[in-house]
C-alpha positions as a LaTeX table, in Angstrom:
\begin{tabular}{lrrr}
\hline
Residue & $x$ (\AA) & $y$ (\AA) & $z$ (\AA) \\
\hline
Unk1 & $-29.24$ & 18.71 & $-104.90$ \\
Unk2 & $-32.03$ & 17.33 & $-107.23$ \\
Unk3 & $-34.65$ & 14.86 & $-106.64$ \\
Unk4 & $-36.48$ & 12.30 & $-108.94$ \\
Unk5 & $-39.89$ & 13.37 & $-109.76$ \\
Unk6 & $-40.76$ & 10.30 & $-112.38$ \\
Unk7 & $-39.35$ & 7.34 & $-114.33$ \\
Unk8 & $-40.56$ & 7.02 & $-118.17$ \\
Unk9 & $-41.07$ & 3.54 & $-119.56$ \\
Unk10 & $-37.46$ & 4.17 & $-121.26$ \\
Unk11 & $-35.70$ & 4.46 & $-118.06$ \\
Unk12 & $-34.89$ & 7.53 & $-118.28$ \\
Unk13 & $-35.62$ & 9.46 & $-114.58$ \\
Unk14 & $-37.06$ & 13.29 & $-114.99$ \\
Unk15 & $-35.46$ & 15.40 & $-112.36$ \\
Unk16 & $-36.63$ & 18.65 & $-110.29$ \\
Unk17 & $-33.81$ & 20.85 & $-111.53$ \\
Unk18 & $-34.35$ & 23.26 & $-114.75$ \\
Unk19 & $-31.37$ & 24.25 & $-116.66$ \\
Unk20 & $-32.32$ & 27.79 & $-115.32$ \\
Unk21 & $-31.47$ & 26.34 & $-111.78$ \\
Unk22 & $-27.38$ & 25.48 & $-112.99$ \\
Unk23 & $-26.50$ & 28.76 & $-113.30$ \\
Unk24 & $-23.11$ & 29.79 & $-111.59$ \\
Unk25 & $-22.90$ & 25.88 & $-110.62$ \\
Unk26 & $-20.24$ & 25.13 & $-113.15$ \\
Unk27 & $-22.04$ & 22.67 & $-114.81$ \\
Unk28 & $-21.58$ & 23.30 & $-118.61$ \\
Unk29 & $-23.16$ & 21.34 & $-122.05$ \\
Unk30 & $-20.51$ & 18.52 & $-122.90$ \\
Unk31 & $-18.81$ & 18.56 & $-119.57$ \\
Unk32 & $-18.37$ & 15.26 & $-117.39$ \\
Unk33 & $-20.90$ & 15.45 & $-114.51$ \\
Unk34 & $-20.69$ & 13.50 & $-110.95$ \\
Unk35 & $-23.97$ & 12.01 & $-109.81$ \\
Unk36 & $-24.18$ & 10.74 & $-106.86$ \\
Unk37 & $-26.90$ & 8.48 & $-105.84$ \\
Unk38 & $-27.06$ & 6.85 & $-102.38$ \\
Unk39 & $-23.47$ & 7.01 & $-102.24$ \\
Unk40 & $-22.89$ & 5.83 & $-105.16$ \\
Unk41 & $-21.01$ & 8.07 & $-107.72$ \\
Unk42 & $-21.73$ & 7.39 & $-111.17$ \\
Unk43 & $-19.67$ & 10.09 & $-114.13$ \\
Unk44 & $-22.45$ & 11.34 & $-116.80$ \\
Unk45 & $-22.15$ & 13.86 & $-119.56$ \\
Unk46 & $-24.21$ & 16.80 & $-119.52$ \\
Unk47 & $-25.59$ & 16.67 & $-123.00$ \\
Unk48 & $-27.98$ & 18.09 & $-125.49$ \\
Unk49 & $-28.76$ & 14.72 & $-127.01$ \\
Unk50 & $-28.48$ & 11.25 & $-126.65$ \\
Unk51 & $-26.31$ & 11.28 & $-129.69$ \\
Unk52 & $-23.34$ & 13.36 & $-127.99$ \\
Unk53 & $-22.94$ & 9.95 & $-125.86$ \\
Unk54 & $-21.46$ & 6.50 & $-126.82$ \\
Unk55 & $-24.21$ & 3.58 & $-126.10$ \\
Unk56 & $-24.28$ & 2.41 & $-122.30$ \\
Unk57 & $-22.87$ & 6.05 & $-121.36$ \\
Unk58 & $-24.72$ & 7.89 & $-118.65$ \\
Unk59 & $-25.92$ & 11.81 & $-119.52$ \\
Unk60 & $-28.00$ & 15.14 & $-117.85$ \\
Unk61 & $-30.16$ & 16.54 & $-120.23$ \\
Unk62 & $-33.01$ & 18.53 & $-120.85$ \\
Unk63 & $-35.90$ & 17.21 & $-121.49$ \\
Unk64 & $-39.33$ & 18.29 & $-123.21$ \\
Unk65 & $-40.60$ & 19.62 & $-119.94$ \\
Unk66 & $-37.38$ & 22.10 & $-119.92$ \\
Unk67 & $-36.19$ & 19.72 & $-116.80$ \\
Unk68 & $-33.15$ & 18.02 & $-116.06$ \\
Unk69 & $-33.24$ & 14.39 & $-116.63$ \\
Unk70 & $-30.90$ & 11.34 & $-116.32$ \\
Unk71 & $-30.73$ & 8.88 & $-119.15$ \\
Unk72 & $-28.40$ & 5.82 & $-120.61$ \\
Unk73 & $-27.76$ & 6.12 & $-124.14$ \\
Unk74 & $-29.74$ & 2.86 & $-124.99$ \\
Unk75 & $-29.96$ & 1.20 & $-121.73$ \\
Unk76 & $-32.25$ & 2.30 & $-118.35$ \\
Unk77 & $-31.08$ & 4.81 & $-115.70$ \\
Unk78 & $-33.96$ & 3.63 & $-113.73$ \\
Unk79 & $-32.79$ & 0.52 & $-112.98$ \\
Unk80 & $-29.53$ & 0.73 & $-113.50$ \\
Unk81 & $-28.80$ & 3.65 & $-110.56$ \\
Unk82 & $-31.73$ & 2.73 & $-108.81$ \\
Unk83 & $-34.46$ & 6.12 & $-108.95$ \\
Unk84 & $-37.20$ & 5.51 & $-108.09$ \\
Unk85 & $-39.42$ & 9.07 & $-107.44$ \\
Unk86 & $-38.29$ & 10.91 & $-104.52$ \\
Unk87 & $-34.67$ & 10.00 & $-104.54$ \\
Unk88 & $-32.39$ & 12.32 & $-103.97$ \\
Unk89 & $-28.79$ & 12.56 & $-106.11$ \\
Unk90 & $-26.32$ & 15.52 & $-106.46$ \\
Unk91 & $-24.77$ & 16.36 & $-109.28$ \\
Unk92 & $-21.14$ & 18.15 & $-109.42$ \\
Unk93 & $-19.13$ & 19.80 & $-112.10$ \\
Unk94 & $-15.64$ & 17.12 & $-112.88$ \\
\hline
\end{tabular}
């Protein structure tokens, strides 16, 4: 369970999870992650860059504050899934 601390004017939505806090969930770079988001599910990638995903593809990855966030490659998570600080998604190993 992870919750949205902050929204950057990109879009993208900085999360309260550190990569430290995955470990022994199954969630692995490059593998297909479930969000869910006010139950909606939405499939990301959990990637190192925005690079490892096509344009308009959803990833997890760690930002410059060593957090989990949730980004579109070239578009806005924000909006898009609707975070807005406080909301709460889980994210599951596919």
């Amino acid at each position: 369970m992870a919750h949205v601390l902050v929204g950057d004017r990109f879009g993208n939505a900085g999360l309260n999870v550190g990569h430290e806090d995955l470990a022994g969930s199954g969630l692995t770079l490059g593998s297909e992650v479930e969000l869910e988001v006010a139950g909606e599910r939405f499939l990301a990638t959990y990637a190192q860059t925005f690079a490892d995903v096509d344009p308009g593809e959803v990833l997890v990855y760690e930002d410059a504050y060593r957090s989990l966030a949730v980004a579109i490659n070239r578009g806005d998570a924000v909006a898009t899934l609707r975070l807005a600080p406080d909301t709460e998604l889980k994210l599951r190993p596919r």
